[in-house]
C-alpha positions as CSV (number, residue, x, y, z in Angstrom):
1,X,72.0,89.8,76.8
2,X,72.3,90.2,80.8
3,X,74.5,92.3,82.4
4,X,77.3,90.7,84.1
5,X,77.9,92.4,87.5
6,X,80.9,91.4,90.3
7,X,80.1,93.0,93.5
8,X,83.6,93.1,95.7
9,X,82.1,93.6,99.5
10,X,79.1,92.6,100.7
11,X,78.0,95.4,103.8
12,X,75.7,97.9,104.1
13,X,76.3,99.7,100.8
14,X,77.5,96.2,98.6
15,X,74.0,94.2,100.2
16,X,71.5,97.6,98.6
17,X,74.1,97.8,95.4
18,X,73.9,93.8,94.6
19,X,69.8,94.1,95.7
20,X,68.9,96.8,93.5
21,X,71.0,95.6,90.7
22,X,69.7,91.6,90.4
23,X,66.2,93.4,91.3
24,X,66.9,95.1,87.9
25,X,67.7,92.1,86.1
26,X,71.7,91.8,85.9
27,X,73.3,88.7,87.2
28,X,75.0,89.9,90.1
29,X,77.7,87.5,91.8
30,X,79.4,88.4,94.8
31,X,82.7,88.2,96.4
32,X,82.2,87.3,100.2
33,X,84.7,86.5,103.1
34,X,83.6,86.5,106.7
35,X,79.3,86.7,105.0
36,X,80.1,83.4,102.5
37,X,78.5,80.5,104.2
38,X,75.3,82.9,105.1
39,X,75.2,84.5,101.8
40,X,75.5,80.8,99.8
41,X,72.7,79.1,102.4
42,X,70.3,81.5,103.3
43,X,71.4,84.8,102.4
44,X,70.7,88.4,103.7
45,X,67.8,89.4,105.8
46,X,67.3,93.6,104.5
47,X,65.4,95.6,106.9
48,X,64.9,98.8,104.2
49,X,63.4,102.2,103.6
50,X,62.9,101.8,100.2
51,X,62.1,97.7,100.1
52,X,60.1,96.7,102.5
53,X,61.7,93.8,104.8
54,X,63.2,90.9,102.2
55,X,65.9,88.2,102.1
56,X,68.3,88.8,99.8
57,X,70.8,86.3,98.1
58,X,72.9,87.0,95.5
59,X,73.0,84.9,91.8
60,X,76.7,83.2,92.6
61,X,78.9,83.8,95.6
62,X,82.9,83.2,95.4
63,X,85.2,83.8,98.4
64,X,87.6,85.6,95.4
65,X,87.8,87.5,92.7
66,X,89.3,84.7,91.2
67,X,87.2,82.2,91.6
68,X,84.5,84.4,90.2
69,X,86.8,84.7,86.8
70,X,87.5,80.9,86.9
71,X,83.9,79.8,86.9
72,X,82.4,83.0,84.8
73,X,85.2,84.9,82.8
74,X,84.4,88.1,81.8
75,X,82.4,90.5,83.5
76,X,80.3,93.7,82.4
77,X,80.8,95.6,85.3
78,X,83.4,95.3,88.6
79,X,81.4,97.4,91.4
80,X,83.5,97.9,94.6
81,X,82.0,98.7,97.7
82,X,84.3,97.2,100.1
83,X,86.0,99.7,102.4
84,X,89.5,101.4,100.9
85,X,92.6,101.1,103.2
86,X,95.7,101.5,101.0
87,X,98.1,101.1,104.0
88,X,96.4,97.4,104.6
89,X,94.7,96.2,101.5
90,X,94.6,98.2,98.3
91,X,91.4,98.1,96.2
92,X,93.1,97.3,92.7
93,X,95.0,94.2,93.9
94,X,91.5,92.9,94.8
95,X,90.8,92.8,91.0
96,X,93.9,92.3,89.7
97,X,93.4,87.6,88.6
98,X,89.3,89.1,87.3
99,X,90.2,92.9,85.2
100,X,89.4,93.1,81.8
101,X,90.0,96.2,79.2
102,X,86.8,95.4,78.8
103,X,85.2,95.5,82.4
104,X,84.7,98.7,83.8
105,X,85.1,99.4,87.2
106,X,82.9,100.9,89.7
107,X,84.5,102.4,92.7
108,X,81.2,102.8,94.7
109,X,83.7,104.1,97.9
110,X,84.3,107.5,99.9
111,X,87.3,109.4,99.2
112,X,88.7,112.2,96.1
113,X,91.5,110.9,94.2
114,X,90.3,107.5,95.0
115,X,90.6,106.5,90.9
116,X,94.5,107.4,90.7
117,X,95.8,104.1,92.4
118,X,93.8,102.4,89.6
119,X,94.6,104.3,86.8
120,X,98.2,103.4,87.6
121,X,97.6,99.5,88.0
122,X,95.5,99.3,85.0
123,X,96.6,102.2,82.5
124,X,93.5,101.2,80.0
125,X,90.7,101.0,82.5
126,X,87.2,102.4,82.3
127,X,86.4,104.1,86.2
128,X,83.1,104.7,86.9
129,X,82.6,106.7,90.1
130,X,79.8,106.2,92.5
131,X,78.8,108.2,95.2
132,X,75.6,107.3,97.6
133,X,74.3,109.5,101.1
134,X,72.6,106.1,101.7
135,X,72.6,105.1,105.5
136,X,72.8,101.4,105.8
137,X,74.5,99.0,107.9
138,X,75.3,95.4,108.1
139,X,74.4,94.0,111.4
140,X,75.2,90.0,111.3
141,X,73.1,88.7,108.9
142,X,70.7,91.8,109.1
143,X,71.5,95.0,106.8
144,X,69.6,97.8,108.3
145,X,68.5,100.5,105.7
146,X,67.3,103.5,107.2
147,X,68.3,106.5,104.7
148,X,67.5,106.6,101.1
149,X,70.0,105.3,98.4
150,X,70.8,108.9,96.6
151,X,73.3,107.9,94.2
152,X,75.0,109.4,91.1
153,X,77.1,108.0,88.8
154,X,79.9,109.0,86.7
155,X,83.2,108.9,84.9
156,X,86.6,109.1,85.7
157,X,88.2,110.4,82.3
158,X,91.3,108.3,81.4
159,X,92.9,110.2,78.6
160,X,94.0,106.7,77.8
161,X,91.2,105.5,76.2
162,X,88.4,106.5,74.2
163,X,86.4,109.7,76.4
164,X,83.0,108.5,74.6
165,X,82.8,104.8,75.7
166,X,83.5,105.9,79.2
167,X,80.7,108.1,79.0
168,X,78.6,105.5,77.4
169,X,79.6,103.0,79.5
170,X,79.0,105.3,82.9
171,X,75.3,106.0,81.2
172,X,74.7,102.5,81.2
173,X,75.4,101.9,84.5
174,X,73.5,103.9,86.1
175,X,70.6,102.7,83.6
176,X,71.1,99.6,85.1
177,X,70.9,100.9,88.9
178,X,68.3,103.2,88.5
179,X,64.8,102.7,90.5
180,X,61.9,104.4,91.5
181,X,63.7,104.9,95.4
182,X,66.7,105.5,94.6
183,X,66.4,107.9,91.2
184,X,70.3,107.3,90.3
185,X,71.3,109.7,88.3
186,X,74.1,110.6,85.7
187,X,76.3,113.4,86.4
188,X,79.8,114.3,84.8
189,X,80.9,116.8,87.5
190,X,82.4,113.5,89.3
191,X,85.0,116.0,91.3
192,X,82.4,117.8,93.2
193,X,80.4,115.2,93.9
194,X,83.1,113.6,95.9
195,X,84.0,116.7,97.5
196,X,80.4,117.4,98.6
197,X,80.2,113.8,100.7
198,X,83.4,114.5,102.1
199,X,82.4,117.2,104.1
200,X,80.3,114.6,106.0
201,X,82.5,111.9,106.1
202,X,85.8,113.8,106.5
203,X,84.1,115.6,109.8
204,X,81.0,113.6,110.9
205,X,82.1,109.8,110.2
206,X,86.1,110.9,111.7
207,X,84.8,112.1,114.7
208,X,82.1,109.3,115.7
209,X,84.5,107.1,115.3
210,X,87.3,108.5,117.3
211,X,84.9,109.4,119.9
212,X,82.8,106.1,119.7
213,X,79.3,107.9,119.9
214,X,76.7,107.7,117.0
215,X,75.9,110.8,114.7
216,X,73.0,111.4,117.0
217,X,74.5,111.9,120.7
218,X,77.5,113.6,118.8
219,X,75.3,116.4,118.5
220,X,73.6,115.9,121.6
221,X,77.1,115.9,123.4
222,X,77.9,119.3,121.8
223,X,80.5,117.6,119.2
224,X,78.6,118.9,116.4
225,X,79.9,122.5,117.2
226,X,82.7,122.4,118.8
227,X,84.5,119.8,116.6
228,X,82.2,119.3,113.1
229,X,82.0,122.7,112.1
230,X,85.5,123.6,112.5
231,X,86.1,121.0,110.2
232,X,83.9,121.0,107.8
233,X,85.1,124.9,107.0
234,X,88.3,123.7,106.5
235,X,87.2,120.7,103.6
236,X,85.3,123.7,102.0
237,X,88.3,125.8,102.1
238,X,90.1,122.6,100.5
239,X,88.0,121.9,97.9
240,X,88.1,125.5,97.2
241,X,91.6,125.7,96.3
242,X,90.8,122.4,94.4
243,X,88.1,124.1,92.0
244,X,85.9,123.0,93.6
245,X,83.1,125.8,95.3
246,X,80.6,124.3,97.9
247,X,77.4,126.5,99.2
248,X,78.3,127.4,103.0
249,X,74.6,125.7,104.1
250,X,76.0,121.9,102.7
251,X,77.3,122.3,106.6
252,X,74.2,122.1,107.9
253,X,72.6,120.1,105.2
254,X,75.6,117.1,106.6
255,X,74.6,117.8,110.1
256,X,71.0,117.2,110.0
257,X,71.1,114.5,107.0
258,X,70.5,111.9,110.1
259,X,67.8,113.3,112.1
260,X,65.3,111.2,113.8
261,X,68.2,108.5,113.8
262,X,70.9,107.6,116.4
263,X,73.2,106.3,113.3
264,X,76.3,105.3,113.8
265,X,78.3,105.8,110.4
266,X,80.7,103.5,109.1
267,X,84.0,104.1,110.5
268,X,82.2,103.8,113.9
269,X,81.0,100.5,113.0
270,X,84.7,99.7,111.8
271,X,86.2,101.0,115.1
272,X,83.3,99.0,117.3
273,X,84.1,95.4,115.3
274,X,87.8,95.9,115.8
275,X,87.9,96.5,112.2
276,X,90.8,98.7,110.1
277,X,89.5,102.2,108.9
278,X,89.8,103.9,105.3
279,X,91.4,107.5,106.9
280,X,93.5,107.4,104.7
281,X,91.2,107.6,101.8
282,X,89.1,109.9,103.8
283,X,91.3,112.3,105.3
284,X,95.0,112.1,103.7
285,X,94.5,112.8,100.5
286,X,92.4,115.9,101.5
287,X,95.2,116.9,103.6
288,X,97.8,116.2,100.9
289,X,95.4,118.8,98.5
290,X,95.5,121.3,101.2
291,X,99.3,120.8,101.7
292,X,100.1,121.4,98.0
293,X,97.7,124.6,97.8
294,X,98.8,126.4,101.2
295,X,95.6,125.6,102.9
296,X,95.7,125.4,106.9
297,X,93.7,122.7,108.4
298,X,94.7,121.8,112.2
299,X,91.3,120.1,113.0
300,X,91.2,117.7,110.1
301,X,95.0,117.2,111.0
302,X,93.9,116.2,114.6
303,X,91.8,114.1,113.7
304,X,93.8,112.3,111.2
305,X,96.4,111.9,113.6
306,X,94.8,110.3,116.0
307,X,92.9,108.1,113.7
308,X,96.3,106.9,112.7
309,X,97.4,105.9,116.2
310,X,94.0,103.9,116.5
311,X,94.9,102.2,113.0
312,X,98.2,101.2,114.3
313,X,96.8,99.6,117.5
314,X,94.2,97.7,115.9
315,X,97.0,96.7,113.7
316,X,98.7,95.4,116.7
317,X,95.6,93.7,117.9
318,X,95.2,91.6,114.7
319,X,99.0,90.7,115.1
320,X,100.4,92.7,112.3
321,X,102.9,94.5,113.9
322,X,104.6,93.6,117.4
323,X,106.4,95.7,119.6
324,X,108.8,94.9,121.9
325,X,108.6,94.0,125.7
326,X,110.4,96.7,126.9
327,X,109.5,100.4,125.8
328,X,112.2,101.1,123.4
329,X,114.2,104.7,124.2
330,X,114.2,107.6,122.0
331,X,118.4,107.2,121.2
332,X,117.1,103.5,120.0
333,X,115.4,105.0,116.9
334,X,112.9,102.1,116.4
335,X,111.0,101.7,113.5
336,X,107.8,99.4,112.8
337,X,108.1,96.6,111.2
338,X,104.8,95.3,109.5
339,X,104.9,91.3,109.4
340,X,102.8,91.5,105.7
């Protein structure tokens, strides 16, 4: 019988996921917004490493996760690749009118912790966690795939539910996604997994994106030292206190992983659409770890600081919060109001 796979966002990441899996033989259906008309009529143009130059379109494409379950029911797998903001758009109400007992879910997205927020929305879920150094962006209609797909695959234990299945279930998947270029692999040891693509993201993708320069001229410009390093010792010394030991050279491994390439990483390409960022998945719960264990980390503080004031204004901009004419005073003790 064919595997049944829901892909929930469609970018860099989601267009190689939904690829390699239909490649594989699932049926893979999508869940599009702002790519729906392009996806349905032409699809994708893939610029890759691994594939060549190809147009990709998907099996089915629905503008909601309803939609999906209303034409097709159950699913095998729920993979989701879309970015995860909490503070604007949580990942489990995206799949709340399609979840099943019986689906398991894929979290192919940055971040530790990420599976707590849907442990607690669906106690009985199987979470499958996916984490990928690819380097690929959605341009338009036009993904550009320019660093391997190295993925791994594995469970979130929910002492809820049989430990076996989950495993079996996690096996299977990456069974499914495995390929000559991409070599997925199986591994159990989920927590430092996460932990070891944070030190990129937490330090690398932050700073580009609060700086608005591309991985490449960040180390040209000198950021790489003076700002990276500093914070990639402090996400070791976090994950440390976590259980989780990382090899000092993983912070040069992250620097150099884009040489050759001027590549702007995600939360850059967030910040240069006008687009909302996942810092909070990235940074706060690292911060909240390092909090609860006595672990100083001013850098990665800065940074999520001021990626928070940059959340807020683009919040403004898209008209989801508005502030008053007139600067209010500090004896006024105003507050935010969020219109949804």
């Amino acid at each position: 019988m064919t595997t049944k796979v829901l892909i929930i966002g469609v970018g860099g990441v989601g267009s190689i996921a939904a690829y390699t899996l239909q490649n594989n033989g699932a049926q893979v259906s999508v869940v599009a917004r702002s790519a729906y008309d392009v996806l349905k009529d032409t699809g994708f143009t893939i610029e890759s490493c691994d594939y060549g130059t190809i147009n990709f379109k998907p099996d089915h494409v629905y503008k909601s996760a309803k939609e999906a379950h209303d034409d097709q029911g159950k699913f095998d797998y729920i993979v989701i690749t879309t970015k995860n903001i909490p503070d604007v758009s949580p990942v489990e109400k995206m799949i709340e009118d399609v979840y099943d007992k019986d689906t398991s879910i894929v979290l192919l997205e940055n971040g530790v912790g990420i599976e707590r927020s849907m442990f607690k929305a669906y106690p009985d879920s199987t979470v499958i966690s996916g984490v990928t150094m690819i380097s690929s962006t959605l341009y338009g209609s036009t993904v550009k795939h320019v660093g391997k797909d190295t993925v791994s695959f594995g469970p979130f234990i929910n002492p809820n539910i049989n430990k076996d299945k989950q495993i079996e279930s996690a096996k299977n998947f990456t069974k499914l996604y495995y390929n000559e270029h991409n070599q997925a692999k199986y591994d159990e040891n989920v927590k430092y997994i996460r932990w070891r693509k944070l030190v990129y993201n937490a330090a690398i993708n932050t700073t580009c994106a609060i700086t608005n320069v591309d991985a490449g001229r960040l180390e040209i410009f000198g950021g790489m030292d003076s700002i990276v390093r500093p914070a990639m010792k402090e996400v070791l010394a976090i994950a440390k206190s976590d259980g989780v030991e990382l090899p000092e050279d993983i912070i040069d491994f992250m620097i150099y992983s884009d040489d050759g390439e001027y590549y702007p990483p995600s939360m850059l390409i967030d910040i240069r659409k006008g687009q909302y960022t996942e810092y909070k998945t990235i940074l706060g719960t690292a911060l909240d770890i390092a909090k609860e264990n006595g672990v100083p980390a001013p850098v990665l503080t800065i940074l999520c600081n001021l990626l928070e004031v940059i959340q807020l204004r683009t919040m403004e901009e898209k008209g989801r919060i508005d502030l008053p004419e007139r600067r209010p005073l500090v004896s006024e003790k105003y507050k935010l109001e969020y219109k949804y």
